[in-house]
PyMOL Python script that loads the backbone (N, CA, C, O; Angstrom):
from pymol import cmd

cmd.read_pdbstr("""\
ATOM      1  N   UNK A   1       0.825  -1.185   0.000  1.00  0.00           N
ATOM      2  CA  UNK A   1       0.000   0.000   0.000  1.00  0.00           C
ATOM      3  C   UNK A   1       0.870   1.250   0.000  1.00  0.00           C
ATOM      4  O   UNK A   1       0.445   2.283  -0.517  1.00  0.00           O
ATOM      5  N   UNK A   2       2.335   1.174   0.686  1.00  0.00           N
ATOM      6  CA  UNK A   2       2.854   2.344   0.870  1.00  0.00           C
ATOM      7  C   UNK A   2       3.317   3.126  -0.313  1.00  0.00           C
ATOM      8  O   UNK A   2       3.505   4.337  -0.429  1.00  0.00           O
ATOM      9  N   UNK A   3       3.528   1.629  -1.613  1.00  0.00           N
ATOM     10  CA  UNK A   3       4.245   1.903  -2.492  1.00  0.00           C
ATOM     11  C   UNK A   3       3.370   2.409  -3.739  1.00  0.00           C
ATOM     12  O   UNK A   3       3.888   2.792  -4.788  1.00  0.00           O
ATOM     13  N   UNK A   4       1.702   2.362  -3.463  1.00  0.00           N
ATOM     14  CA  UNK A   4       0.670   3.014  -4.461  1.00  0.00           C
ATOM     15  C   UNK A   4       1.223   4.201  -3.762  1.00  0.00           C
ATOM     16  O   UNK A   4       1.778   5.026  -4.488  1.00  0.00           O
ATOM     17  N   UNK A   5       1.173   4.459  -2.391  1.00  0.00           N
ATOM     18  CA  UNK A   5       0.612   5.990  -2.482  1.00  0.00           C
ATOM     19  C   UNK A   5       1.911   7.057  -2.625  1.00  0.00           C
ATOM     20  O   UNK A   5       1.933   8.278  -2.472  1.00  0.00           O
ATOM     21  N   UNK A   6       2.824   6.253  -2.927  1.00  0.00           N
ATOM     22  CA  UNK A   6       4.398   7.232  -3.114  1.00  0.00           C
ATOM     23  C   UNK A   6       4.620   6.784  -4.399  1.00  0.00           C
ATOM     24  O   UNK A   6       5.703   7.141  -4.863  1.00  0.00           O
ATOM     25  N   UNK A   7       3.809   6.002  -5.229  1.00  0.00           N
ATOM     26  CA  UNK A   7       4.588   6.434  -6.672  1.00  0.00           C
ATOM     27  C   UNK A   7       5.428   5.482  -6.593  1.00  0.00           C
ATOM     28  O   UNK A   7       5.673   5.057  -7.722  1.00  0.00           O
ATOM     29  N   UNK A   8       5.956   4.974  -5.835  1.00  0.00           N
ATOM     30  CA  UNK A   8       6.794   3.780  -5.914  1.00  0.00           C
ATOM     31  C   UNK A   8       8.221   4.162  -5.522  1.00  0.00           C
ATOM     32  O   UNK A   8       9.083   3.316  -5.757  1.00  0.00           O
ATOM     33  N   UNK A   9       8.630   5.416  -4.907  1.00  0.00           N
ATOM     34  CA  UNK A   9       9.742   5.675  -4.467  1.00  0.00           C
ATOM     35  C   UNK A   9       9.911   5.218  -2.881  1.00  0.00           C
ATOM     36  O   UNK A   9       9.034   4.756  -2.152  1.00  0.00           O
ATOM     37  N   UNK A  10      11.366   5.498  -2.549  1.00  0.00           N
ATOM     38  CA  UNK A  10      11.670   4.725  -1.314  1.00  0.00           C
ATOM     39  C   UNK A  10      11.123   5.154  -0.211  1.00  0.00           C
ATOM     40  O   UNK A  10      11.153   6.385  -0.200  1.00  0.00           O
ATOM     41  N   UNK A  11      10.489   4.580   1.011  1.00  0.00           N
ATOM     42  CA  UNK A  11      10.188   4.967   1.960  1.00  0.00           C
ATOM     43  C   UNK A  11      11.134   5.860   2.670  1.00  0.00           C
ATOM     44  O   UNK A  11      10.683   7.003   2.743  1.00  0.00           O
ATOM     45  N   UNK A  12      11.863   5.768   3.012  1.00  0.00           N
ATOM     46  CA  UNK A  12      13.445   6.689   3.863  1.00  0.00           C
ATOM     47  C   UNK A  12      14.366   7.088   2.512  1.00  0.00           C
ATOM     48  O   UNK A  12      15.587   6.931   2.505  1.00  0.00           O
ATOM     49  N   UNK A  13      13.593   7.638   1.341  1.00  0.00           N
ATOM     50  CA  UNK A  13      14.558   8.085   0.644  1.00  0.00           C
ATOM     51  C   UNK A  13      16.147   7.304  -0.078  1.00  0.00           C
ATOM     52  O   UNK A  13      16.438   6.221  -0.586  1.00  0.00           O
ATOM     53  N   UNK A  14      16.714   8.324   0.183  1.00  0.00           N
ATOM     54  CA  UNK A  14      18.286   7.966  -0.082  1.00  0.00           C
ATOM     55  C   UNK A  14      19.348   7.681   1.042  1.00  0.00           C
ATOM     56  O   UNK A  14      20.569   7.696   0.890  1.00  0.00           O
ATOM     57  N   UNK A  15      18.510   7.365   2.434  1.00  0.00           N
ATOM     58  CA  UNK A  15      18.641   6.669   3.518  1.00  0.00           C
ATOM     59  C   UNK A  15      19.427   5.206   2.954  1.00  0.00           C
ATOM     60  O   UNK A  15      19.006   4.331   2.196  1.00  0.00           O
ATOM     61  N   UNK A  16      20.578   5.332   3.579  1.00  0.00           N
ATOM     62  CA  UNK A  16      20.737   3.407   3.439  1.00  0.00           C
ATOM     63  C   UNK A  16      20.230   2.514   3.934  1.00  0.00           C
ATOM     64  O   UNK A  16      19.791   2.718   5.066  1.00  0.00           O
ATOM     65  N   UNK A  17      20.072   1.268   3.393  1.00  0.00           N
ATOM     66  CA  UNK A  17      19.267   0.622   4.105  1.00  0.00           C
ATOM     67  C   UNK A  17      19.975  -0.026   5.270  1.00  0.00           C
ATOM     68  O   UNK A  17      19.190  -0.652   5.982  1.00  0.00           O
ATOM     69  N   UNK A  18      21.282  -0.057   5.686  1.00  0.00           N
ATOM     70  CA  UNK A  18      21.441  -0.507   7.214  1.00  0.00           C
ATOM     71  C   UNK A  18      21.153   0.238   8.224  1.00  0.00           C
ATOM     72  O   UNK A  18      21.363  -0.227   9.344  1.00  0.00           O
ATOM     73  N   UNK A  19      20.660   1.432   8.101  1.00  0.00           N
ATOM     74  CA  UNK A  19      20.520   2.823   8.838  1.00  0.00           C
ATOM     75  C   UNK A  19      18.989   2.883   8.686  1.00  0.00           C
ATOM     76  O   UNK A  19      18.513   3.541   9.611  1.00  0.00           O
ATOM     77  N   UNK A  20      18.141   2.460   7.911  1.00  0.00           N
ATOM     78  CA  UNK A  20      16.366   2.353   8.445  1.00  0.00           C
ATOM     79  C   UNK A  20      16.551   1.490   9.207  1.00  0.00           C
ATOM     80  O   UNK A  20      16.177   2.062  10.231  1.00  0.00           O
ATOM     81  N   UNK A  21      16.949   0.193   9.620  1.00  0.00           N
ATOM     82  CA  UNK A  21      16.626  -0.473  10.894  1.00  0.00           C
ATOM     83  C   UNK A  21      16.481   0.085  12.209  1.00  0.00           C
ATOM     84  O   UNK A  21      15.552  -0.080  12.999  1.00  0.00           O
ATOM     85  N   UNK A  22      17.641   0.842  12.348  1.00  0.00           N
ATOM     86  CA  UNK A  22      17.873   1.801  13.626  1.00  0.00           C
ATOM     87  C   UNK A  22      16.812   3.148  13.487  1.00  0.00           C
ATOM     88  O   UNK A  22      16.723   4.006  14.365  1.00  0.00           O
ATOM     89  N   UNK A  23      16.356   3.155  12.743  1.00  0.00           N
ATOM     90  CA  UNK A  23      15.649   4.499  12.717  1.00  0.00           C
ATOM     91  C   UNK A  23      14.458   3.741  12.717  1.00  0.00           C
ATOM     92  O   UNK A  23      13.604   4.451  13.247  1.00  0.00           O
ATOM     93  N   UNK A  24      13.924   2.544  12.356  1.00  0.00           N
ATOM     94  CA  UNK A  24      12.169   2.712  12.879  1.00  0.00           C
ATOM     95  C   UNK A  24      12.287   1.702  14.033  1.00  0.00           C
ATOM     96  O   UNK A  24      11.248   1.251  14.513  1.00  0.00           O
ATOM     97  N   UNK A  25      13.677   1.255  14.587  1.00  0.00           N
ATOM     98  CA  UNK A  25      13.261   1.138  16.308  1.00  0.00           C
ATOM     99  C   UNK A  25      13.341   2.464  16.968  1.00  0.00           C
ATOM    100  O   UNK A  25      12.881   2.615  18.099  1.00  0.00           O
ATOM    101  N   UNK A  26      13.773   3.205  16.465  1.00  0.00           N
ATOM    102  CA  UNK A  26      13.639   4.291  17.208  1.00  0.00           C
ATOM    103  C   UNK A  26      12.827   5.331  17.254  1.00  0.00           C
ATOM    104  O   UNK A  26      12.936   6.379  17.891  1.00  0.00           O
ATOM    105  N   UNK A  27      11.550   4.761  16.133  1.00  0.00           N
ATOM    106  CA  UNK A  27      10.736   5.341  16.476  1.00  0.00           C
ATOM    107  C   UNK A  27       9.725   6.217  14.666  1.00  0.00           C
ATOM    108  O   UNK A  27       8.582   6.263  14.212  1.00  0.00           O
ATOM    109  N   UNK A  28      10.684   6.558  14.406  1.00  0.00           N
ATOM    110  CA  UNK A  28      10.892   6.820  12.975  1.00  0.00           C
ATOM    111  C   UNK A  28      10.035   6.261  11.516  1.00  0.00           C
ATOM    112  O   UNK A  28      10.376   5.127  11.180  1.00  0.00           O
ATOM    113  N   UNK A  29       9.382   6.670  10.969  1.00  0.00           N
ATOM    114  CA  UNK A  29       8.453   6.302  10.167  1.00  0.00           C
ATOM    115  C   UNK A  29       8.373   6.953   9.175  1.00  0.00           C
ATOM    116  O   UNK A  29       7.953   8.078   9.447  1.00  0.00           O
ATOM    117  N   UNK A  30       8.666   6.741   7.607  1.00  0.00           N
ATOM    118  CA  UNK A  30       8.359   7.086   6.253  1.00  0.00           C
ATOM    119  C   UNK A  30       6.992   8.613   6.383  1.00  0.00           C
ATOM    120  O   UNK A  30       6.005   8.888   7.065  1.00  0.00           O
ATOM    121  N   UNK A  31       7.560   9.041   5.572  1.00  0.00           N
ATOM    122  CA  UNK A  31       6.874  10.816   5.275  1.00  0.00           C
ATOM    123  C   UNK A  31       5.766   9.848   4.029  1.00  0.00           C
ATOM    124  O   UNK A  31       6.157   9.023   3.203  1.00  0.00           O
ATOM    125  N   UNK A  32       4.444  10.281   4.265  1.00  0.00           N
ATOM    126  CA  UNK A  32       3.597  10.307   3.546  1.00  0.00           C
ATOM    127  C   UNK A  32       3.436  11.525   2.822  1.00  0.00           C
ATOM    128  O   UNK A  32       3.656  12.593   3.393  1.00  0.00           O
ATOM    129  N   UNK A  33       3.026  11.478   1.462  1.00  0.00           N
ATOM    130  CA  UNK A  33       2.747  12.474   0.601  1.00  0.00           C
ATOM    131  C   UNK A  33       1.998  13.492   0.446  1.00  0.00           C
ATOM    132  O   UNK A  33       2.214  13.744   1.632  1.00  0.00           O
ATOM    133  N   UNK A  34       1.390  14.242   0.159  1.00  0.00           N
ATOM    134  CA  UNK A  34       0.691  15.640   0.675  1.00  0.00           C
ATOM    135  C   UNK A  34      -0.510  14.878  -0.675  1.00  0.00           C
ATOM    136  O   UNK A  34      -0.327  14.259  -1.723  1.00  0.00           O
ATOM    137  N   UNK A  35      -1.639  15.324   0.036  1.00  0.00           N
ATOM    138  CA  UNK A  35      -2.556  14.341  -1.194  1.00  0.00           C
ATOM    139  C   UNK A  35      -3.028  12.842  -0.175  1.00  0.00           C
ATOM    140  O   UNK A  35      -4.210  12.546   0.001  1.00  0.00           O
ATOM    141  N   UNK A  36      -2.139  12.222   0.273  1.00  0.00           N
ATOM    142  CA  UNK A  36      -3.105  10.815   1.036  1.00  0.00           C
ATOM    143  C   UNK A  36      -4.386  11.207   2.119  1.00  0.00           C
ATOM    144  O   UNK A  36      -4.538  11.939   3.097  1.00  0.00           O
ATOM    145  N   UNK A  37      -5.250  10.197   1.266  1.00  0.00           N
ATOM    146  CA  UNK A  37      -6.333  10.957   2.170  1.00  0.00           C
ATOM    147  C   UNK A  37      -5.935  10.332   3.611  1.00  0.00           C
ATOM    148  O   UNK A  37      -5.247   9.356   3.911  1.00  0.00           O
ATOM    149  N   UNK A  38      -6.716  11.385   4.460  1.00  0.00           N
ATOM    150  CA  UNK A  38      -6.569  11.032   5.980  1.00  0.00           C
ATOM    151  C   UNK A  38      -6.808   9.960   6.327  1.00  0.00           C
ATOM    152  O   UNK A  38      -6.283   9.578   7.373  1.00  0.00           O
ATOM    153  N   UNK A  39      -7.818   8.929   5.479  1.00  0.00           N
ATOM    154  CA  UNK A  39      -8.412   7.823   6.681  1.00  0.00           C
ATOM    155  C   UNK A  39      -7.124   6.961   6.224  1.00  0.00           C
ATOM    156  O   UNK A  39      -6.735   6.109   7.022  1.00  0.00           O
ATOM    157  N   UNK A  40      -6.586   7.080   5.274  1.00  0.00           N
ATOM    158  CA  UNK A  40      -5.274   6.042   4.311  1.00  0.00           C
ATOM    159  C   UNK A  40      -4.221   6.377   5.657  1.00  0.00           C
ATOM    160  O   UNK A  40      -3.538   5.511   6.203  1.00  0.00           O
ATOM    161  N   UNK A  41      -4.254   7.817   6.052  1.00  0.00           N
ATOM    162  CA  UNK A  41      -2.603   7.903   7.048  1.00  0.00           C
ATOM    163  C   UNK A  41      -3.305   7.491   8.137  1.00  0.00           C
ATOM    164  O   UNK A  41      -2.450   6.769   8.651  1.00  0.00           O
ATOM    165  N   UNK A  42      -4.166   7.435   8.796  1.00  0.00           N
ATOM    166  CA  UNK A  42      -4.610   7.108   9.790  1.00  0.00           C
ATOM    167  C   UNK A  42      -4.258   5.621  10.394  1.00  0.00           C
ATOM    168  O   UNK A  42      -3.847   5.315  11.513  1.00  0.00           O
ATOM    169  N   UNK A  43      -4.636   4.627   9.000  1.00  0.00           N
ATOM    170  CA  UNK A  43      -4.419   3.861   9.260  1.00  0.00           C
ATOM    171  C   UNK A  43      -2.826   3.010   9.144  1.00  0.00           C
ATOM    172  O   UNK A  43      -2.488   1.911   9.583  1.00  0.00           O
ATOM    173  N   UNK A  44      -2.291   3.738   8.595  1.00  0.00           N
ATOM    174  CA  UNK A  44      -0.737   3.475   8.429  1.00  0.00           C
ATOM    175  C   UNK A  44      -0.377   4.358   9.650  1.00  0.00           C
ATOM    176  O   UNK A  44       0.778   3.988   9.861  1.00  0.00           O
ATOM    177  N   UNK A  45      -0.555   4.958  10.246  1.00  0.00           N
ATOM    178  CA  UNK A  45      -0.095   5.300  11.564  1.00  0.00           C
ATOM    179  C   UNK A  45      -0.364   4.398  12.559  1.00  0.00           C
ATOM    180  O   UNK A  45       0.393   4.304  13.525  1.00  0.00           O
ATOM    181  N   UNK A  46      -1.559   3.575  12.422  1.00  0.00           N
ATOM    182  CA  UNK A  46      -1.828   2.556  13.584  1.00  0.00           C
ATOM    183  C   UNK A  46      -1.150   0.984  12.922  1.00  0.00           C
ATOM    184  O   UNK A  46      -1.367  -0.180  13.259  1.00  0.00           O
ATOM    185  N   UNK A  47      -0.597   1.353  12.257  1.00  0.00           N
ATOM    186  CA  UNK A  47      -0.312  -0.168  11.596  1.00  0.00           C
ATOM    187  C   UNK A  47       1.509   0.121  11.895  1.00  0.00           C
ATOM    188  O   UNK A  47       2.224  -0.810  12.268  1.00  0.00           O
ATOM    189  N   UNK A  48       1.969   1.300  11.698  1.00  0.00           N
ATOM    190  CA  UNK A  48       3.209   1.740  12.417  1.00  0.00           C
ATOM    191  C   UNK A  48       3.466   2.280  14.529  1.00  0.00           C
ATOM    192  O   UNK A  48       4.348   2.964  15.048  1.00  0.00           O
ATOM    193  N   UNK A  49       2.569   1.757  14.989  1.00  0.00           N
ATOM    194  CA  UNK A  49       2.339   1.622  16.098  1.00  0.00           C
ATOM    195  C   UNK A  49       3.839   0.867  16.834  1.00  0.00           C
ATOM    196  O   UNK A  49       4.178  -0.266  16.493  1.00  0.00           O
ATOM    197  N   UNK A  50       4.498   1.537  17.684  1.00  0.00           N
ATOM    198  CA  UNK A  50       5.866   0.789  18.345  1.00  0.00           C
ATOM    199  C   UNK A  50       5.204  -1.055  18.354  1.00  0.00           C
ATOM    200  O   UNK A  50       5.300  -2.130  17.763  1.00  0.00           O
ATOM    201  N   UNK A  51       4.708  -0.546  19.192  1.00  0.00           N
ATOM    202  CA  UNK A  51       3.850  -2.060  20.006  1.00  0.00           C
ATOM    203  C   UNK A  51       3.025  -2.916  19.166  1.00  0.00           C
ATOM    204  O   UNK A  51       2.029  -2.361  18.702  1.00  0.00           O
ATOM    205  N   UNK A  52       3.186  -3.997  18.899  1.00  0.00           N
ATOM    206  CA  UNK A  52       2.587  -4.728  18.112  1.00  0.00           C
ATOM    207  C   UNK A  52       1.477  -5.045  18.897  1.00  0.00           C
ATOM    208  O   UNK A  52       0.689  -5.465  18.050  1.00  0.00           O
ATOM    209  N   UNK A  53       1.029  -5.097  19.757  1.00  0.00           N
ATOM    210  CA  UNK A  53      -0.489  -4.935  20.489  1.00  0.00           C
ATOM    211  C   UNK A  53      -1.347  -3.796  20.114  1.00  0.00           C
ATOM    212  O   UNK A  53      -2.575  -3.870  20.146  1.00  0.00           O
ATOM    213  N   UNK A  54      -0.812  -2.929  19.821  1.00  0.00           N
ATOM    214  CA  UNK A  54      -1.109  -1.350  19.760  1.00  0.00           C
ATOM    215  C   UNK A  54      -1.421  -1.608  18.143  1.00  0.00           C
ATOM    216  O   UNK A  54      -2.466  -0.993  17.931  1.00  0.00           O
ATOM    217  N   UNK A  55      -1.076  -2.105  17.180  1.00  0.00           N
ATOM    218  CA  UNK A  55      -1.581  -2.182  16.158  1.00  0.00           C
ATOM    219  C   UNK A  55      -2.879  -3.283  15.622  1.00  0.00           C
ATOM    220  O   UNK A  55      -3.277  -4.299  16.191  1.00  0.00           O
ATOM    221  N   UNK A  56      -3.314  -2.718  14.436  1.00  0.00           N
ATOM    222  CA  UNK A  56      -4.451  -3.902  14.470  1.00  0.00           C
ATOM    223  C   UNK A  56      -4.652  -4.860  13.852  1.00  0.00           C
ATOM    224  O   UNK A  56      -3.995  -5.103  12.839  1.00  0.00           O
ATOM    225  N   UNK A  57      -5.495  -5.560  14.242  1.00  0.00           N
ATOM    226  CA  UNK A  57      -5.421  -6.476  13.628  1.00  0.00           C
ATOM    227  C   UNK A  57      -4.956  -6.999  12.465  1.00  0.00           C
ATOM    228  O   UNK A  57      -4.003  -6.307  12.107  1.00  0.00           O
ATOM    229  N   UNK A  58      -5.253  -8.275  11.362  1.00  0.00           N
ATOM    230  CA  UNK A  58      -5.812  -8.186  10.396  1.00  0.00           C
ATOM    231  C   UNK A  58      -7.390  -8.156   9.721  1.00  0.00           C
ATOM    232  O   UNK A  58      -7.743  -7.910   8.568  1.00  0.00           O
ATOM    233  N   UNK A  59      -8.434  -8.626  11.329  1.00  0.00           N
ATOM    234  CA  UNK A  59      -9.401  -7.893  10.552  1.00  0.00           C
ATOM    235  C   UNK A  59     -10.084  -7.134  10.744  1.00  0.00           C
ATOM    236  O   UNK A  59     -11.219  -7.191  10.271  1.00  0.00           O
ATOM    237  N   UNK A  60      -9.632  -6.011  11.594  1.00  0.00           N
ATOM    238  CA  UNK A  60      -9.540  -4.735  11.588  1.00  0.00           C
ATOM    239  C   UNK A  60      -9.280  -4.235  10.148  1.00  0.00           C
ATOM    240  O   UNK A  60     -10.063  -3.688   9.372  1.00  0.00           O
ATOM    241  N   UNK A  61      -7.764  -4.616   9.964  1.00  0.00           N
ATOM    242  CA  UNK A  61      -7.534  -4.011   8.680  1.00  0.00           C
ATOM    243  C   UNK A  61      -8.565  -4.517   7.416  1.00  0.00           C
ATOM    244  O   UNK A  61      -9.081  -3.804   6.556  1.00  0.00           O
ATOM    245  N   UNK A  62      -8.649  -5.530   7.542  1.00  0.00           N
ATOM    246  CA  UNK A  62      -9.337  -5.875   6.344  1.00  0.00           C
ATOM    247  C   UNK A  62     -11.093  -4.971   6.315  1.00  0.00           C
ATOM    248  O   UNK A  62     -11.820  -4.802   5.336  1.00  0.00           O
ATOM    249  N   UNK A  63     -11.328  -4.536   7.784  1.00  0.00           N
ATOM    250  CA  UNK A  63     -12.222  -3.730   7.931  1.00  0.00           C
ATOM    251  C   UNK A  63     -12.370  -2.132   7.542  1.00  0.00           C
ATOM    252  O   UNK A  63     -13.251  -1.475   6.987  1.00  0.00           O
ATOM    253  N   UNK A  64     -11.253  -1.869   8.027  1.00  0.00           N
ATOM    254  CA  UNK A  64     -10.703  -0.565   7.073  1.00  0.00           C
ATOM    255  C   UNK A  64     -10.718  -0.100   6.032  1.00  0.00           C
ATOM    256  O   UNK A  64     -10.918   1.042   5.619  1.00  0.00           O
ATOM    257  N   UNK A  65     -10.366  -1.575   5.314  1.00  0.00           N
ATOM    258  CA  UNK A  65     -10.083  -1.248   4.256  1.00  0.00           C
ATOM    259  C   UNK A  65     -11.001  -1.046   3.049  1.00  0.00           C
ATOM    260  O   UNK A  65     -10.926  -0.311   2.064  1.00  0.00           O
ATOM    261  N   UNK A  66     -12.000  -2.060   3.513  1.00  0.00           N
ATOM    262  CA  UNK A  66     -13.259  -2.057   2.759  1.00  0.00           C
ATOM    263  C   UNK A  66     -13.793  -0.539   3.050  1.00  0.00           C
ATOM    264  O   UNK A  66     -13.897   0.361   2.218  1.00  0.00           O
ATOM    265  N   UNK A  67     -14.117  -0.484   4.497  1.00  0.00           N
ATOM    266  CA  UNK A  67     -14.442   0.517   4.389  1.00  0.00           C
ATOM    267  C   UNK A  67     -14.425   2.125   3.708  1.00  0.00           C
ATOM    268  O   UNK A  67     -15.308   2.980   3.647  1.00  0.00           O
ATOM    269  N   UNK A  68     -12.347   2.099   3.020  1.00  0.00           N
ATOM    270  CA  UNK A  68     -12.236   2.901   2.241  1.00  0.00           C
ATOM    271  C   UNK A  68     -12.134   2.737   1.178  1.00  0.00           C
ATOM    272  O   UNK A  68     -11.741   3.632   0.430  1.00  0.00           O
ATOM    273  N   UNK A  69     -12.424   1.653   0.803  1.00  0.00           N
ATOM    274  CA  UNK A  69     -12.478   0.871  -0.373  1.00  0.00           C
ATOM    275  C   UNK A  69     -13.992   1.696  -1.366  1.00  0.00           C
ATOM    276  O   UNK A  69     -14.037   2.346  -2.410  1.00  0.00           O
ATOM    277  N   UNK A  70     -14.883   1.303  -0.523  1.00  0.00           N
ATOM    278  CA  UNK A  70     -15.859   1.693  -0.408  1.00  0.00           C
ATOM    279  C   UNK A  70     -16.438   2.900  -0.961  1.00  0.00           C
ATOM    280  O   UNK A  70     -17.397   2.635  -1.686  1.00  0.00           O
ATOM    281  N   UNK A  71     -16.255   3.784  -0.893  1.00  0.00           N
ATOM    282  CA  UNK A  71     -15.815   5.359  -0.969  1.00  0.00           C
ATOM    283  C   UNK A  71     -15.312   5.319  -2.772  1.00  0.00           C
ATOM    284  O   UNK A  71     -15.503   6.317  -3.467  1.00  0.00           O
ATOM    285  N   UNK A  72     -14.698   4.100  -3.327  1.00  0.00           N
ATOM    286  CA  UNK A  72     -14.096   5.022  -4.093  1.00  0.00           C
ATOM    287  C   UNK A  72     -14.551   4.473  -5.754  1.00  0.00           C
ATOM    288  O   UNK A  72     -15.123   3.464  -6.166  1.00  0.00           O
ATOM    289  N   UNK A  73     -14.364   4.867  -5.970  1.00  0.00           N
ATOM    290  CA  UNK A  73     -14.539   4.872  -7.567  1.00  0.00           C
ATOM    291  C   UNK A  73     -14.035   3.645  -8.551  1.00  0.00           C
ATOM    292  O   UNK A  73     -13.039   3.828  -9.251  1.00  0.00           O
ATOM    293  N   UNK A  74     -14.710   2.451  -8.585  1.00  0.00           N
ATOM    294  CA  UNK A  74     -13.499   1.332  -9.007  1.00  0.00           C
ATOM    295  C   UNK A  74     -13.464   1.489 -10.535  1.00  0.00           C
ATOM    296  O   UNK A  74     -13.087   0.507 -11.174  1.00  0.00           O
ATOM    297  N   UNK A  75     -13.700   2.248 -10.986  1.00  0.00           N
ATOM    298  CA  UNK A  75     -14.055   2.492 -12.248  1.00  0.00           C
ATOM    299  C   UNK A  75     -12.604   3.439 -12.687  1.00  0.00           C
ATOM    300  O   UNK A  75     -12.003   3.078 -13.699  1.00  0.00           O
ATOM    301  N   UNK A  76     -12.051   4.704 -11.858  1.00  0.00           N
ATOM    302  CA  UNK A  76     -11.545   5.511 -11.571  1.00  0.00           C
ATOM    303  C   UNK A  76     -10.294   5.060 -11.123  1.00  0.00           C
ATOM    304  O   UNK A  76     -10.301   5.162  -9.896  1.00  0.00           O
ATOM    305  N   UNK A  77      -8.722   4.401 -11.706  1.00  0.00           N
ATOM    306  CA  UNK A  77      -7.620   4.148 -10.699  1.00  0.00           C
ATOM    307  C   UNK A  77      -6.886   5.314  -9.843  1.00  0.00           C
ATOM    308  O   UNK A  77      -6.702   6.373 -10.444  1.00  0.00           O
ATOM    309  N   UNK A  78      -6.516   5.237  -8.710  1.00  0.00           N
ATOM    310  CA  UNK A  78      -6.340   6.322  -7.960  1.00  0.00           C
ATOM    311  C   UNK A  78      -4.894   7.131  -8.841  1.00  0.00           C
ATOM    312  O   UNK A  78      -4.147   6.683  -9.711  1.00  0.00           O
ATOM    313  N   UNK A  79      -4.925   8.035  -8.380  1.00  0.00           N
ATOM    314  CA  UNK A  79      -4.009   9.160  -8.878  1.00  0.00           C
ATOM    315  C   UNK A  79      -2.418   9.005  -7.691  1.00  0.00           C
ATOM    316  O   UNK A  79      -2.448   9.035  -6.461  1.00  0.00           O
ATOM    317  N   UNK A  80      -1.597   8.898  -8.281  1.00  0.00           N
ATOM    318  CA  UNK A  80       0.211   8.558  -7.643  1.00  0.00           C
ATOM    319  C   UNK A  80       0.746   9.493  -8.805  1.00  0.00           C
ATOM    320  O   UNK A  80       0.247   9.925  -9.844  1.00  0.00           O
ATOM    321  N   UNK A  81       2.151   9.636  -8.095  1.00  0.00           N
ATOM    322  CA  UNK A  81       3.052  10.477  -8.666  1.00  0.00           C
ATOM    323  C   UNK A  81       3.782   9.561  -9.660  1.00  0.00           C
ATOM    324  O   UNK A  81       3.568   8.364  -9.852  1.00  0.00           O
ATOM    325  N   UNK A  82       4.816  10.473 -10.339  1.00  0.00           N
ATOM    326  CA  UNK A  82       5.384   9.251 -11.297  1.00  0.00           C
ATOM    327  C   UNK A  82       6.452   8.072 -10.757  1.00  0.00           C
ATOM    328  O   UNK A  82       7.396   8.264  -9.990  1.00  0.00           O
ATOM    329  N   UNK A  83       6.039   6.779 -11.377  1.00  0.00           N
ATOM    330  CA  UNK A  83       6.790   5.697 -10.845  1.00  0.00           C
ATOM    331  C   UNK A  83       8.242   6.130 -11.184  1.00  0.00           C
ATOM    332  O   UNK A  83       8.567   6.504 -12.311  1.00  0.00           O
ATOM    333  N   UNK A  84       9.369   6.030  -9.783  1.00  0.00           N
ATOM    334  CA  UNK A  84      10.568   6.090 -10.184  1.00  0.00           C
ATOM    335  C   UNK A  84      11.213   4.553 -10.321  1.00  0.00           C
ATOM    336  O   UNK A  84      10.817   3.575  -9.687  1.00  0.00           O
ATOM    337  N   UNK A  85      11.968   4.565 -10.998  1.00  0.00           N
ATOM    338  CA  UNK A  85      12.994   3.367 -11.419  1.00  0.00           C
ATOM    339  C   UNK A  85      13.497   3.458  -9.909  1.00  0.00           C
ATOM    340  O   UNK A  85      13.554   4.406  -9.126  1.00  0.00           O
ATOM    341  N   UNK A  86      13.882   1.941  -9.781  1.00  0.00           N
ATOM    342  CA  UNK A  86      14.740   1.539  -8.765  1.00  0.00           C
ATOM    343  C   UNK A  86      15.979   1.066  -9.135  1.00  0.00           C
ATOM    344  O   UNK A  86      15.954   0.454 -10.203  1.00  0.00           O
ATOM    345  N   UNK A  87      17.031   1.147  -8.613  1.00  0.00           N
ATOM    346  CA  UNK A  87      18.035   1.039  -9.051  1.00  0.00           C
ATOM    347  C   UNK A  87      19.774   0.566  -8.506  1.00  0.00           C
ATOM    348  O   UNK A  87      20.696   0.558  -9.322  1.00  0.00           O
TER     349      UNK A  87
END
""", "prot")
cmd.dss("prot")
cmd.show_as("cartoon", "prot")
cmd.util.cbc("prot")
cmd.orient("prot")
C-alpha cells in the first residue's frame, strides 16, 4: 500500500538501508505524501504503532479497508506520482 501511495519511491529516501533499521526502532516512520487521504494515514499510523499490540489487527484491517475501499470509484484508478525506477 505504501508503495501506491508514493509512486513507488523509497520509503526513507536515499537513507541506506542498514541505517532504516535503527531508525524505525527508534521510532521513525516514512513521510507520507501531501494528497493521502486522511483515513489512508490514519491507518498506516496505527499499523506503524511501536507495540505490536497497539496495532491492528488483520481484521480490523481488512475492515478498514473495505471501508475505504468503499468510498471510491473502481471504475476511476487512484491518482500517484510518477513511478521512479529503482536502481
Amino acid at each position: 500500500m505504501l508503495e501506491a501511495v508514493t509512486g513507488g519511491r523509497r520509503p526513507f529516501g536515499s537513507v541506506p538501508s542498514e541505517r532504516i533499521t535503527s531508525l524505525v526502532a527508534s521510532g521513525a516512520r516514512p513521510a507520507l505524501p501531501a494528497g493521502v487521504p486522511q483515513p489512508y494515514r490514519d491507518l498506516a499510523q496505527a499499523c506503524w504503532a511501536h507495540s505490536p499490540r497497539h496495532r491492528p489487527s488483520a481484521a480490523q484491517l481488512v475492515t478498514a479497508l473495505r471501508q475505504q475501499l468503499g468510498g471510491c470509484d473502481a471504475q476511476q484508478p487512484p491518482q500517484t506520482g510518477p513511478r521512479q525506477q529503482q536502481g
